[in-house]
N, C-alpha and C positions, 0 to 999 in steps of 0.2 A: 274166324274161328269161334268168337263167341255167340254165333249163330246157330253152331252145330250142335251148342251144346245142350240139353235137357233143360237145364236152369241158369238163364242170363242173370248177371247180378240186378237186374229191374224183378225178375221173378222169384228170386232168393229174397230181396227186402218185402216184396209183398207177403213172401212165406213169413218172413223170422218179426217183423214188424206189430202183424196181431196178436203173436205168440209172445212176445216180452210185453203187449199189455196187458193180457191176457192171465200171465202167470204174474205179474204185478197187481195186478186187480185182485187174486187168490192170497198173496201174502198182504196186501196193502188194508182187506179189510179182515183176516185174521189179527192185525195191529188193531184196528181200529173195532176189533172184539174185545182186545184184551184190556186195550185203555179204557174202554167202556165196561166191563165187566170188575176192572179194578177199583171203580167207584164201588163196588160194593163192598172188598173190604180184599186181603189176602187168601183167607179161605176159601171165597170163591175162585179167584183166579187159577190159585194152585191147583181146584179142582178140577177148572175148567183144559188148564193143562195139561195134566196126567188123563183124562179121558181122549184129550186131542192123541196123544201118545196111542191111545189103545185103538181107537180111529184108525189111527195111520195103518195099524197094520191092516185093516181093512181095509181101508181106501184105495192102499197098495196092491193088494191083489185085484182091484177095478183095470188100476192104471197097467197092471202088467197085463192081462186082457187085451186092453186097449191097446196095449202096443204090439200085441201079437198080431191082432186083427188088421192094426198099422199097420205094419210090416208084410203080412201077408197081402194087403188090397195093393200096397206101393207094389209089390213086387207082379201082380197079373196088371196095372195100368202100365206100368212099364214095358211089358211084353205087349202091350193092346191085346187082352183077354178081356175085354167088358163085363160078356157075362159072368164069367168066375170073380170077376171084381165084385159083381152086384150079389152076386151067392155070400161072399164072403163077410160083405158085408153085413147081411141079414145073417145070419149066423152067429156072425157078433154080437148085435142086438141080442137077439135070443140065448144066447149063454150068459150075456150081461144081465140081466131080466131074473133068469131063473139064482144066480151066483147071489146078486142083488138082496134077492127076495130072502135065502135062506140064511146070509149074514146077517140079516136084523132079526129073522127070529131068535138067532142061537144069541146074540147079544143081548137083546131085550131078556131073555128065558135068565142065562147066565152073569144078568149084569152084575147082581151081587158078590157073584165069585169070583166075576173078572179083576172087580176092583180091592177085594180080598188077598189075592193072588202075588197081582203084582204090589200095591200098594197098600199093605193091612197096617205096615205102623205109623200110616197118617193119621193126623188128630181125627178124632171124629165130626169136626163141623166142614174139614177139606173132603172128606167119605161123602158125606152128606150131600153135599155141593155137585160132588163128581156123579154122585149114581141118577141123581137127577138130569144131569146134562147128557150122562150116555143111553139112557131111556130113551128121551127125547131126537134125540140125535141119529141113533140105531133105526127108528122110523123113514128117516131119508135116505138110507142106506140101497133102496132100490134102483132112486131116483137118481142118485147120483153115478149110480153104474151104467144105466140107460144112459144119461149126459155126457159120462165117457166113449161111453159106444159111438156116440152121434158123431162126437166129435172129431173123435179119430175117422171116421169115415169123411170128413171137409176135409181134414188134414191129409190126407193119401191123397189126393187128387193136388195137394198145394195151397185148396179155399182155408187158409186159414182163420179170412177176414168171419168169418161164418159163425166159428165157436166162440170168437172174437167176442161179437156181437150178444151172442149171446149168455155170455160170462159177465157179460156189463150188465144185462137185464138182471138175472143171478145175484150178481152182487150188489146191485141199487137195493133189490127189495130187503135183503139180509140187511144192508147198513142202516137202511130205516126203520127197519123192521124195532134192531136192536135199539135203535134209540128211542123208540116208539115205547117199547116193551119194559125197557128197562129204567126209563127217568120219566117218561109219564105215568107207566100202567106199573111201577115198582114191583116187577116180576123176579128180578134179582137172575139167579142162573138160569132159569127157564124162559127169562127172555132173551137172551141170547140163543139157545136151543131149537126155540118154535120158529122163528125167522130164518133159521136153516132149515128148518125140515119143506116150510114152505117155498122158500126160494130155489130148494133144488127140485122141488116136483114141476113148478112152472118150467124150470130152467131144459127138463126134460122132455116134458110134454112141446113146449115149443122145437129144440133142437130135431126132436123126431117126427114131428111135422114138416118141418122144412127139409129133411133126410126124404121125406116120403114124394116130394114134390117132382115130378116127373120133369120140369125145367133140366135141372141137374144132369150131368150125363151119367155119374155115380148117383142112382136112390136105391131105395127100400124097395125091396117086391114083397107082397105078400104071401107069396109060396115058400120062401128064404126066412121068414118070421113063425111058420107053422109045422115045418118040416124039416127033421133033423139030416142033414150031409155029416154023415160019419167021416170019410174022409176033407171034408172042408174044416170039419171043427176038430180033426188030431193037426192038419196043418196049422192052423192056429194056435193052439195046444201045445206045439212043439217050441213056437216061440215064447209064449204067455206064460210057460210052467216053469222053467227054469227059470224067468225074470221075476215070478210071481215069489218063487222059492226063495232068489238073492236078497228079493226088496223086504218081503217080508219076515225074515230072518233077520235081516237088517234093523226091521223097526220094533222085533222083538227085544233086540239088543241094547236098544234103543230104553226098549220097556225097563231092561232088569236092570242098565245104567241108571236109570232114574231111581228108578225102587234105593239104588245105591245112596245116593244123594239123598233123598227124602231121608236116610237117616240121620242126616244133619239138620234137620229142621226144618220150618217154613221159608225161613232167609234164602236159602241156599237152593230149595225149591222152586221160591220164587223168583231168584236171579236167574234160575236156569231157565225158567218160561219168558221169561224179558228176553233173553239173551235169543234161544233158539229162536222165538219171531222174527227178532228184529236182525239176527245172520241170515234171515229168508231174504231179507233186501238185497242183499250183494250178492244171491244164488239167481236172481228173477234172470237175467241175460242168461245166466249157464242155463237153467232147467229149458227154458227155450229155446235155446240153441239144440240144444239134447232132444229134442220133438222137430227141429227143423231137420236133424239129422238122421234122423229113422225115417222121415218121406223121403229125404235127396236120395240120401246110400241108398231104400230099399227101390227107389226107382229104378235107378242105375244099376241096380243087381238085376230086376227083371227084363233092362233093357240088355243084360248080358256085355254090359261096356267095362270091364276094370278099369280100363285108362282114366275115363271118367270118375268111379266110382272112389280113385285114392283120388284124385282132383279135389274132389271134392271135399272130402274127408280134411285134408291138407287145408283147403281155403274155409271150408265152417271153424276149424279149431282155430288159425290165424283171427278172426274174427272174435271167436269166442275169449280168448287173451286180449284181444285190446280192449275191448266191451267191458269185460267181470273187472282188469286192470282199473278204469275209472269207475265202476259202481262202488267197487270195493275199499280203491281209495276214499272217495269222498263219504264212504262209511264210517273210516277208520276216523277223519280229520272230524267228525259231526257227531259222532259218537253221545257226545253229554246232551244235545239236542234231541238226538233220538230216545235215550233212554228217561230223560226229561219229561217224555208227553204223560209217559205211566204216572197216574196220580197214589196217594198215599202207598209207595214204597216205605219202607226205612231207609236210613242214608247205609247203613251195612250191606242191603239189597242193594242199591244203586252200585255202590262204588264195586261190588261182586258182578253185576251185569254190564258194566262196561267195561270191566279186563275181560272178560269172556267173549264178549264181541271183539275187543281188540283184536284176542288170539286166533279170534274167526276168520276177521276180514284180512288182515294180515298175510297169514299162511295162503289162503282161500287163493288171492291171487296167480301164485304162483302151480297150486297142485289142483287146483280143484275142476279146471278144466279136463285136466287127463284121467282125474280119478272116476269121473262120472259124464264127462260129453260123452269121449272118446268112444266106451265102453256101448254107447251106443250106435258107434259103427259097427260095432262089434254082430251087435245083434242083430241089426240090418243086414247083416250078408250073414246071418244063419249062424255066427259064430256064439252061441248062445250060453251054449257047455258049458265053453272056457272062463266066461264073464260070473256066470255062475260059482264058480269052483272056487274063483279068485275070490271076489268080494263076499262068499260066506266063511271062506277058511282066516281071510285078512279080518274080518266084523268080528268074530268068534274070539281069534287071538290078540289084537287090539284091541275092538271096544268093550269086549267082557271079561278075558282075564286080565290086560296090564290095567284098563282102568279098575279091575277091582284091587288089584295091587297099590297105583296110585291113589286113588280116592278112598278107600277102606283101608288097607292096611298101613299105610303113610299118611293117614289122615287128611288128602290132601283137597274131600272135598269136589265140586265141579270143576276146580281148577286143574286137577288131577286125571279128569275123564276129557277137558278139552283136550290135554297135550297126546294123551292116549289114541281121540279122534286123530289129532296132527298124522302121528305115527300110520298109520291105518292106511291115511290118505299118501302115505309112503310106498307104504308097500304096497298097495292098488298099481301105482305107478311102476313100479317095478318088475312088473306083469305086463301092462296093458300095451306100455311103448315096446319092449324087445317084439310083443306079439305083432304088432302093427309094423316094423319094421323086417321082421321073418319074412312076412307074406306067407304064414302058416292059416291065415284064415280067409286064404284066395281058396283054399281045397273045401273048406265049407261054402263060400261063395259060389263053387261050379257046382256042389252036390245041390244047392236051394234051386 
């Protein structure tokens, strides 16, 4: 029987294998930014944090891109449609490219507003700090959509080892980069900056290279790179926009949660940038999981198999619970270790970033698989809408009104916005399983 099926569990560990180092490697030297960048003092970090924040919302709409473009390549290799695989895939590059390109002008042009906006009543040396690093940074803003593009196109076919590989190149040069920059050449925030902007234009240039390489049975054509398919780029469009909308709504929320906090101070600031990193450790297995699960599902949808396609669904999240189950624990038991590496904290920061993490890894085990693997089957079979509708009305009413309830008006601080997350991650779930057990998103399944 396990012959029959699209992906033996030998071909599942090859998928999900490069993808948790992969996505370990991404949080592993964002830590080892922040411990490095915390020698310089509070100021910087916190800057360097609340820019990561404004990031994200851009980043986000790379990755949601990428997974439309995912999603759409799984779904013609599954049907064996090649060439509309290979359209698709060039396509992607080239909206990734052009998206790229106009997020860093608008950032660069608006850096000073951006960081006005959301963050005007931080001290002025955490200002200072931050508009340097989003300058800086905004410059790689091309490159790194182009290394989404690629990537996602190894991962639709299952080579995950590919982006793998080259996420390790990526992030060698970054890690050295920064220590280079910042304890030899006393660059302060701008060395951690410029080792990003550079390590994601290599990171690019290479992934797209080895995309173009005719070995592959999925590459790059050059006609797919020069010339627009209107209907290739709304079917991609149709997955990328809705996910593009949820994510980044999400990391707006993200934004004005923080803004919330920053009115407590640098402490309270600061524990929250410790805290969120180092809860990226027990997310590395889910968020991988979550990109294993947009090739399996979208395969199996193209292959017009349902049987398969809850099979699967059923054995990735079995998987993803015993995985996040142990990262998360030996988060929770290691905690003072972890938050230990961070040098000149206060002891008020500290003992605020490890109950934050507690409440992270804690809960995380149990909810955090359904609130965010799941929702990626969702979108693999087309169910796009719904995922959407949920996780921007759930973000909206948890993490920006109760946490402004809790943290601002109950004074209660980051501690007040984590329980708020808790919640959220509730009601995510409360949506996501009735939907997966309806079989109401088998009807979007036969219309993709």
């Amino acid at each position: 029987m396990e012959q029959q099926r699209l992906f033996s569990n030998q071909r599942l560990i090859r998928l999900i294998i490069p993808l948790v180092i992969e996505q370990g490697l991404t949080i592993l030297v964002g830590m080892c930014d922040g411990v490095m960048v915390s020698s310089v003092g509070e100021a910087a970090i916190s800057g360097v944090s609340l820019v990561d924040m404004i990031n994200a919302v851009v980043l986000i709409l790379f990755a949601a891109l990428a997974t439309g473009g995912a999603v759409v390549t799984s779904q013609f290799l599954g049907a064996r449609q090649m060439e509309k695989a290979k359209k698709s895939a060039g396509q992607l590059v080239l909206m990734a490219g052009v998206l790229g390109s106009v997020s860093a002008v608008l950032c660069i042009v608006f850096a000073n507003g951006l960081m006005k906006l959301f963050f005007g009543s931080i001290d002025q040396a955490v200002m200072d700090a931050g508009l340097i690093y989003l300058r800086i940074t905004a410059l790689s803003f091309p490159f790194i959509a182009l290394y989404n593009a690629g990537a996602a196109m190894f991962r639709s076919t299952g080579n995950s080892k590919v982006s793998m590989q080259v996420s390790l190149l990526m992030n060698l040069i970054n890690v050295l980069g920064n220590a280079f920059c910042i304890f030899v050449l006393k660059m302060g925030v701008a060395g951690v900056a410029i080792p990003t902007l550079v390590s994601r234009a290599v990171a690019a240039a290479v992934i797209l290279a080895m995309a173009a390489q005719k070995k592959h049975e999925l590459h790059l054509q050059r006609q797919w790179l020069t010339h627009i398919d209107r209907d290739m780029m709304g079917s991609i469009l149709r997955i990328g926009i809705p996910s593009a909308c949820e994510n980044s709504i999400f990391q707006l929320g993200r934004l004005v949660v923080v803004s919330m906090i920053a009115l407590f101070g640098t402490t309270q600031t600061s524990a929250n940038a410790v805290a969120n990193t180092l809860d990226g450790v027990g997310i590395i297995v889910g968020q991988a999981m979550g990109l294993a699960m947009v090739t399996v599902v979208g395969q199996s949808v193209g292959a017009g198999d349902l049987k398969q396609t809850s099979y699967y669904i059923k054995k990735l999240m079995l998987w993803t619970y015993v995985l996040m189950g142990i990262s998360n624990g030996l988060l929770f038991l290691f905690v003072d270790q972890m938050v230990g590496l961070y040098s000149s904290l206060t002891p008020e920061t500290v003992v605020l970033a490890r109950t934050l993490v507690q409440i992270h890894s804690g809960f995380a085990i149990l909810l955090w698989p359904v609130s965010f693997v799941l929702p990626n089957a969702l979108r693999a079979a087309n169910d796009v809408k719904f995922t959407m509708w949920v996780g921007v009305g759930s973000m909206i009413l948890f993490r920006v009104v109760v946490s402004w309830f809790l943290c601002v008006q109950f004074q209660m601080g980051a501690i007040g916005v984590w329980i708020a997350m808790i919640l959220d991650w509730v009601c995510r779930i409360s949506f996501f399983l009735p939907r997966i057990f309806s079989g109401k998103w088998q009807t979007k399944y036969t219309a993709g």
